[in-house]
C-alpha positions in Angstrom: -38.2 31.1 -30.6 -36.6 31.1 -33.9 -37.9 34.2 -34.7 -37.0 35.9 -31.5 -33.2 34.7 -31.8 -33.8 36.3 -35.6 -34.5 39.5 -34.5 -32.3 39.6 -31.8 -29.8 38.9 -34.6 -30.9 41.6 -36.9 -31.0 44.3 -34.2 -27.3 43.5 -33.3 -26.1 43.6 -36.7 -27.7 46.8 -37.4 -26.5 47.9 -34.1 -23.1 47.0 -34.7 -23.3 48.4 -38.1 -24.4 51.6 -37.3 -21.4 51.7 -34.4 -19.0 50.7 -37.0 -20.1 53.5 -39.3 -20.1 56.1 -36.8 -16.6 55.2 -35.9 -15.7 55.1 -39.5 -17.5 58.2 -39.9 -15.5 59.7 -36.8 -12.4 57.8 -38.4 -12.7 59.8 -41.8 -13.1 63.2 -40.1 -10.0 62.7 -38.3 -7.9 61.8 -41.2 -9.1 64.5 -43.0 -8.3 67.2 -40.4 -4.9 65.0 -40.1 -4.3 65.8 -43.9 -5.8 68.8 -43.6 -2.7 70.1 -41.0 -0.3 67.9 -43.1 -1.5 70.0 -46.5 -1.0 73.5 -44.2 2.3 72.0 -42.8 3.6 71.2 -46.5 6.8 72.9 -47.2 7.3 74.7 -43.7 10.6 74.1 -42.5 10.4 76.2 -39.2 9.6 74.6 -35.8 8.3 77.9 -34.5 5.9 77.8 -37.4 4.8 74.2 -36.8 4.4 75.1 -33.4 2.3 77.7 -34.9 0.0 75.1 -36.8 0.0 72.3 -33.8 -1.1 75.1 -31.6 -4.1 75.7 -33.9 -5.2 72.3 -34.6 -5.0 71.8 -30.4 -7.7 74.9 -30.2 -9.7 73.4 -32.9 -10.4 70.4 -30.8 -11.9 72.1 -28.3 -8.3 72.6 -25.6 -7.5 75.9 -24.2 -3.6 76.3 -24.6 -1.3 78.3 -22.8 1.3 78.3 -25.2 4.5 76.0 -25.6 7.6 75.8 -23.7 10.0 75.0 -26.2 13.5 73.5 -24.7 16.6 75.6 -24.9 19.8 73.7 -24.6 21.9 76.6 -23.8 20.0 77.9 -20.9 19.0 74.9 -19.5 15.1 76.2 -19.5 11.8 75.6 -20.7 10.7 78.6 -22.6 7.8 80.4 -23.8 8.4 84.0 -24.3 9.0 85.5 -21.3 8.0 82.9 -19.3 10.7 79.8 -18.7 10.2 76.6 -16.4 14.5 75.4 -15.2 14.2 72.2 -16.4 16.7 70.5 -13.7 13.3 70.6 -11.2 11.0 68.5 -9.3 8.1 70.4 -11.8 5.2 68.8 -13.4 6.6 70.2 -17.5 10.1 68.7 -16.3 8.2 65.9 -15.5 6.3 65.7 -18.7 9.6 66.6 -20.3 11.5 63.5 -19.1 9.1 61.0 -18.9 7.3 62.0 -22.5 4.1 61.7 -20.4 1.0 64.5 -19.9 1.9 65.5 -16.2 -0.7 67.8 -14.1 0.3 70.2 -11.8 1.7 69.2 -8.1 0.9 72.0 -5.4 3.4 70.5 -3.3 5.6 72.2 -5.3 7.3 75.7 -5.4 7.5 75.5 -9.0 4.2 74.2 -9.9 2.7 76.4 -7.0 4.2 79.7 -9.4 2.6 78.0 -12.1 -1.2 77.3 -10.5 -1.0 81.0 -10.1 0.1 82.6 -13.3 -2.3 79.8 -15.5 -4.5 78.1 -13.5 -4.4 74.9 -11.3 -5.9 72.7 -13.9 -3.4 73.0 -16.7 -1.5 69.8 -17.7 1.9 69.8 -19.8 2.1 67.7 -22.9 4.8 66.4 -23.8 5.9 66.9 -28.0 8.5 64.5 -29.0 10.3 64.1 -32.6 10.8 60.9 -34.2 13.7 58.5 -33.3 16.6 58.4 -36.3 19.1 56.4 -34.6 20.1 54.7 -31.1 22.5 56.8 -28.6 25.2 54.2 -28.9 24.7 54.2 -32.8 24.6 58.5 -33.3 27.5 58.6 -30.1 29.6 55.9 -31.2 29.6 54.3 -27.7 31.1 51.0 -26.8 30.2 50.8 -23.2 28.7 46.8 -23.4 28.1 47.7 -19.2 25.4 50.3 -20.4 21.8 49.1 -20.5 21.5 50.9 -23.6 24.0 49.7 -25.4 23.0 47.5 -28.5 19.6 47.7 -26.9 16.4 49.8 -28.5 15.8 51.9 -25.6 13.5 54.8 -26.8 14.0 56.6 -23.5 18.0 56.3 -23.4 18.2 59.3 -20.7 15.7 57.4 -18.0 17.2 53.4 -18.7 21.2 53.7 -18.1 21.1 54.7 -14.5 24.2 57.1 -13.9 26.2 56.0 -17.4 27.1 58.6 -19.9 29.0 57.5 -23.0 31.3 55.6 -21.1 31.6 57.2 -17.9 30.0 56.6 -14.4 28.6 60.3 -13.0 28.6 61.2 -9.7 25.0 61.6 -9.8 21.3 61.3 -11.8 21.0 64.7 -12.1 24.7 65.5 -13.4 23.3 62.6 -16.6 20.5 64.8 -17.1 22.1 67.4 -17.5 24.5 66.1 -20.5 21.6 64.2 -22.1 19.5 67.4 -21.9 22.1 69.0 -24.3 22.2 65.3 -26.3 21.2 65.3 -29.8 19.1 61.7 -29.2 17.3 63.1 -26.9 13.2 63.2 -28.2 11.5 65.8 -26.6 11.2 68.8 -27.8 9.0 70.5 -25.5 6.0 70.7 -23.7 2.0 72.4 -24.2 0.2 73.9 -21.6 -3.3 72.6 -22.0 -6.2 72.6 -19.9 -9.0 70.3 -21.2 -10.5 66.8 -21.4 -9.0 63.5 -22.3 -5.5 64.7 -22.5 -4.1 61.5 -23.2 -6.2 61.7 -26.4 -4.3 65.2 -27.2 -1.0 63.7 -26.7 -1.2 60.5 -29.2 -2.6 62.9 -31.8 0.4 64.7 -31.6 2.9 62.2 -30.8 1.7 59.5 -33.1 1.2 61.8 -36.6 3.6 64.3 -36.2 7.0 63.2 -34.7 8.2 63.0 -38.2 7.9 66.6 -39.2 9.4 67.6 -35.6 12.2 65.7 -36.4 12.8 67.3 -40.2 11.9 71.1 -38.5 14.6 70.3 -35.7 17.4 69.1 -38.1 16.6 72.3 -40.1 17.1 74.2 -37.4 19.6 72.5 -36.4 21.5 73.0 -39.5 20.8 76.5 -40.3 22.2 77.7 -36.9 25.3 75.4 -37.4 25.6 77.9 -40.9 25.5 80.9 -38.9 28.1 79.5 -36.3 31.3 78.9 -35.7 32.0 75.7 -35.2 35.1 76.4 -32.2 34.1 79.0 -30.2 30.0 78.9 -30.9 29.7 82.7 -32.0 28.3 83.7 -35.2 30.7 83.3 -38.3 32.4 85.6 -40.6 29.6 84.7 -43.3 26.8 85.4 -40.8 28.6 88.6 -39.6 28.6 89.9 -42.8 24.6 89.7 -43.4 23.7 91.2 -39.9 26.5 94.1 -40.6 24.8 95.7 -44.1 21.5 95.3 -42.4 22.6 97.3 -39.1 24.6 99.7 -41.7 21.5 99.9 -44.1 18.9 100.9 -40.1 21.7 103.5 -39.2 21.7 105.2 -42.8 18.3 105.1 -42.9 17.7 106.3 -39.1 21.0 108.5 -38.8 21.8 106.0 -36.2 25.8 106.0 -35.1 26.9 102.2 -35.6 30.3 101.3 -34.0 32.3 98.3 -35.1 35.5 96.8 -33.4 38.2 94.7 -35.0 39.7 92.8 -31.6 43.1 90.6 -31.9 45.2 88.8 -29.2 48.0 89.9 -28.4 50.7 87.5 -29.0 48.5 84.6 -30.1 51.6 83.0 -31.8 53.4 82.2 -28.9 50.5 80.5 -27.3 50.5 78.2 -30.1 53.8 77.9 -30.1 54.9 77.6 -26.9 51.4 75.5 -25.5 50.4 74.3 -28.3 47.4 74.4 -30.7 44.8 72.3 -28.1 45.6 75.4 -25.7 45.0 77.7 -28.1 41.9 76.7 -29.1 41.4 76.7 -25.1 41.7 80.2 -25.2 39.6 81.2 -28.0 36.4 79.5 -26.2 37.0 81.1 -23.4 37.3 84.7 -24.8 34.1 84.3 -26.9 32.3 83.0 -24.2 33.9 86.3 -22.1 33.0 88.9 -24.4 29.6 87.4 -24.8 29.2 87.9 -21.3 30.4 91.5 -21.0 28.7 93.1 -23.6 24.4 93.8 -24.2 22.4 91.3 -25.9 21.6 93.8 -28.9 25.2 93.3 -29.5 27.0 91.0 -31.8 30.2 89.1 -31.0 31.7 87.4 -33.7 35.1 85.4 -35.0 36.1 87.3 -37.8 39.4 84.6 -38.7 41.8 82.9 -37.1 42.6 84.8 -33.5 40.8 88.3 -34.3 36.8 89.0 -33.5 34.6 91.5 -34.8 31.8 93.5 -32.5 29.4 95.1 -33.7 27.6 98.4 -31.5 24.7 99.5 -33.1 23.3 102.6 -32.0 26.6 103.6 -30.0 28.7 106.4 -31.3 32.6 106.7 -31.1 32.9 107.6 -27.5 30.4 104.9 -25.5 32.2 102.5 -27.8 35.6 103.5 -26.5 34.5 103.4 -22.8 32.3 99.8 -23.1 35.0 98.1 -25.1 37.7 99.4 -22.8 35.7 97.9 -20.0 35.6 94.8 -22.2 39.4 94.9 -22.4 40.2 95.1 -18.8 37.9 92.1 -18.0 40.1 89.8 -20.1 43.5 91.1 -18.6 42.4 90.6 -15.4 40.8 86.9 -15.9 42.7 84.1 -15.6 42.2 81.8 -18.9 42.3 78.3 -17.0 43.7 75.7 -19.9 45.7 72.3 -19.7 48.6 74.1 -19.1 48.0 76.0 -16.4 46.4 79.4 -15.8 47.8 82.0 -18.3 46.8 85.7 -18.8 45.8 86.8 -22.2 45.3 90.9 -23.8 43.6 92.0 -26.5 44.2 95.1 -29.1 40.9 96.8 -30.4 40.1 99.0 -32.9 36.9 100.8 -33.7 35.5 102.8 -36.4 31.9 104.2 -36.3 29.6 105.3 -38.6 28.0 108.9 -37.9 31.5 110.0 -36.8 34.2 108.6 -39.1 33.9 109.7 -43.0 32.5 106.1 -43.4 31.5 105.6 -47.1 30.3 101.8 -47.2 30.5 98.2 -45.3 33.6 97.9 -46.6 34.9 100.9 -45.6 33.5 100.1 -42.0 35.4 97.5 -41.5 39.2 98.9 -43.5 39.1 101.9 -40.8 38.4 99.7 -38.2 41.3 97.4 -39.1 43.6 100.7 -39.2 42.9 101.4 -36.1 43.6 97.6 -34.6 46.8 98.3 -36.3 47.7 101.4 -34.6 46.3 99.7 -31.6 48.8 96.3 -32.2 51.8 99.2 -32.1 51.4 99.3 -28.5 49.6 95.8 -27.3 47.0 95.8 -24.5 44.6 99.0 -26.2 41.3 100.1 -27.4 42.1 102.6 -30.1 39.5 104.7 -32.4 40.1 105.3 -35.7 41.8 108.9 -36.8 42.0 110.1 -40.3 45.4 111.1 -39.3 46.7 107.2 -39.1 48.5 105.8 -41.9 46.9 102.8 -44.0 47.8 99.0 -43.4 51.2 98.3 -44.8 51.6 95.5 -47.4 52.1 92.4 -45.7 56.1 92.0 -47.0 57.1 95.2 -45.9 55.5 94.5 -42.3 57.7 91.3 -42.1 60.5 93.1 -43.2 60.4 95.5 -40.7 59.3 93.2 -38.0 62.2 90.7 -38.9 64.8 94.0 -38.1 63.8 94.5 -35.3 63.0 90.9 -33.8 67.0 89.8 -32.9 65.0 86.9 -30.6 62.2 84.9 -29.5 60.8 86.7 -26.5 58.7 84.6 -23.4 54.8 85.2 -23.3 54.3 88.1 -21.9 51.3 90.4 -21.2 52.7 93.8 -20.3 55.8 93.7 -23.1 56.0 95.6 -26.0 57.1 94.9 -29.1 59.0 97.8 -31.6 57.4 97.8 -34.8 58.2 100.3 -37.4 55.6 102.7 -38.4 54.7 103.4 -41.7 53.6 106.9 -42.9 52.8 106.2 -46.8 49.7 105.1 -47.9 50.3 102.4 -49.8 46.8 100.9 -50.5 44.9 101.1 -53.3 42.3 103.9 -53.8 38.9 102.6 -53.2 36.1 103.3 -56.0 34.0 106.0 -55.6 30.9 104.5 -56.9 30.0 101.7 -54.5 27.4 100.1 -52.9 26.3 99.6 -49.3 28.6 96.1 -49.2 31.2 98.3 -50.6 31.1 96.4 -54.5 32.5 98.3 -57.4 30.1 99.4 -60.4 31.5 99.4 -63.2 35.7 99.5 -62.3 24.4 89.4 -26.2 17.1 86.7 -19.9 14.7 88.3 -17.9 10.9 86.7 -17.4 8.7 85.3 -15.2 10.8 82.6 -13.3 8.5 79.4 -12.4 
């Protein structure tokens, strides 16, 4: 008997040890393909490319992927490519999104049904979530105490506080989910398309080892497109403008591509400010950015050069396209109505363009002192789209403009769109010569979606 009970002893210990080393032994291999990915992640600061690394390591484990449906604020959509997912759905990845929980597809459902069809009927969506840096009422500020969030760790701040949204009671759920979508506390990222085994196992390898380095790549992103935006009107910046500009210059030199570039003011912006205030003139700059974003081709760039005036950029479109698009562009604004605190008002614009290809353009800087002679010529009048002519006179210096402007301004005139104002016109040229040995940023040597809707 003692024997027996001996054996049966020394079979379960050598039983138990050879589990414990196998899972050790399964343990170790893990790690090391953890570290492995952490050693291939070291010192990548894109989330595209650590998209491009998790995607990898996924395959590796034997899961077919479909790609990942990063989420896009702006749109309000999952994207992949060409392919998006609305996210404000009854879909299995809006599901996933949400609830940070692997989500197969529901044929029930138009969207999913799209989906079963395009990628097959067994794929799952994964949820990929960054690490948590700080609660919503901490990052927001918020001192609603009738929030269940608030002083609270609540992980899953958009799914726990009912209709609350810093502070204010919503009409509706999906109304929240909309403004927490666009939230900066908000953890998912996106979602995989997978199709494999264990799933669940999938998802807390991704979850549990890499949330951290989601987190760093979306601050970095995060940050880098805050440096190439401005922070009012949420177009790219004058520094921005500037890089994209000698690159398109540098393709139409070396392609003998035309590339057009407008200088756009409004007309009478002073007055807004004046009369409204600055709140309303602010107003109006979101508004235009957003308008000329929305009437003018993805390829092209809309920028805020300074203060009131914008800068667009055409590549590939000589002088006379240019005229006709912008001048499309300039009777959208005077016929929309800018809707502010203060009421409705209506708002014009004075363009000027230069091209390269058909203006005697020598550099950048050139580019853009022609196109700022012809906004000038263009401001004479108010309300006008004017191209550049080697027959206008050069900017005035700054006193002499006031000068003239103070003779002929006797008073303060009301907002108006249709008025002109007399300015005096200046035949001299009065700037400086520019250096004939420059550079393509004009330096001195030496002296704007289509897919497969789910």
């Amino acid at each position: 008997m003692t024997v027996k009970i001996l054996i049966i002893i020394a079979v379960a210990s050598i039983t138990s040890t050879v589990a414990l080393y196998a899972f050790s032994r399964i343990k170790y291999k893990e790690s090391v393909d953890i570290k492995n990915i952490f050693t291939e992640l070291h010192g990548v600061t894109s989330f595209d490319e650590v998209i491009s690394v998790l995607l990898s390591a996924i395959r590796a484990r034997g899961y077919k992927t479909y790609g990942f449906f990063k989420k896009n604020a702006t749109t309000g959509y999952l994207e992949c490519g060409d392919d998006y997912v609305p996210i404000f759905t009854m879909s299995a990845a809006t599901k996933a999104f949400f609830k940070m929980q692997p989500v197969g597809l529901d044929k029930s459902i138009d969207a999913d049904k799209a989906i079963s069809e395009r990628l097959g009927k067994d794929v799952v969506f994964v949820p990929l979530s960054m690490q948590q840096e700080a609660e919503c009422w901490q990052r927001n500020q918020c001192n609603d105490e009738s929030c269940a969030c608030y002083r609270e760790y609540r992980p899953v701040c958009w799914l726990q506080s009912s209709k609350r949204f810093r502070g204010n009671e919503l009409e509706n759920y999906p109304d929240k989910l909309q403004r927490c979508f666009k939230c900066e506390c908000l953890l998912p990222v996106g979602v995989f398309a997978l199709k494999g085994r264990k799933i669940s196992k999938i998802h807390r390898f991704l979850n549990d080892n890499f949330a951290g380095i989601i987190k760093n790549s979306v601050k970095y992103e995060r940050m880098a497109y805050s440096a190439r935006r401005d922070p009012l009107t949420g177009i790219m910046n004058k520094r921005w403008l500037m890089i994209e500009v000698i690159k398109l210059y540098r393709l139409s030199l070396r392609y003998s591509h035309p590339l057009s570039l407008c200088m756009l003011d409004i007309d009478h912006f002073k007055r807004f400010n004046d009369t409204y205030g600055h709140q309303t003139g602010d107003a109006i700059l979101k508004l235009l950015a957003r308008l000329l974003s929305r009437n003018l081709r993805e390829t092209d760039i809309v920028a805020r050069y300074g203060g009131e005036e914008f800068t667009i950029v055409l590549p590939n479109t000589n002088k006379d396209i240019a005229l006709k698009v912008l001048d499309k562009v300039r009777q959208a604004v005077q016929d929309y109505g800018f809707e502010t605190e203060s009421g409705v008002l209506n708002v014009t614009i004075s363009m000027g363009i230069a091209t390269l290809g058909d203006d005697n353009i020598e550099n950048v800087h050139d580019l853009f002192k022609k196109a700022d002679i012809a906004l000038y010529q263009a401001k004479l009048t108010r309300n006008k789209v004017t191209a550049y002519d080697k027959k206008f006179p050069d900017i005035p210096p700054k006193e002499e403009k006031e000068v003239a402007s103070s003779g002929t301004k006797k008073h303060k005139e009301p907002i108006s769109c249709n008025k002109t104002t007399k300015v005096t016109v200046y035949t001299g040229n009065r700037s400086a010569a520019m250096s004939k040995t420059v550079d393509a940023t004009g330096s001195q040597e030496g002296n704007g979606k289509k897919g497969f809707l789910f």
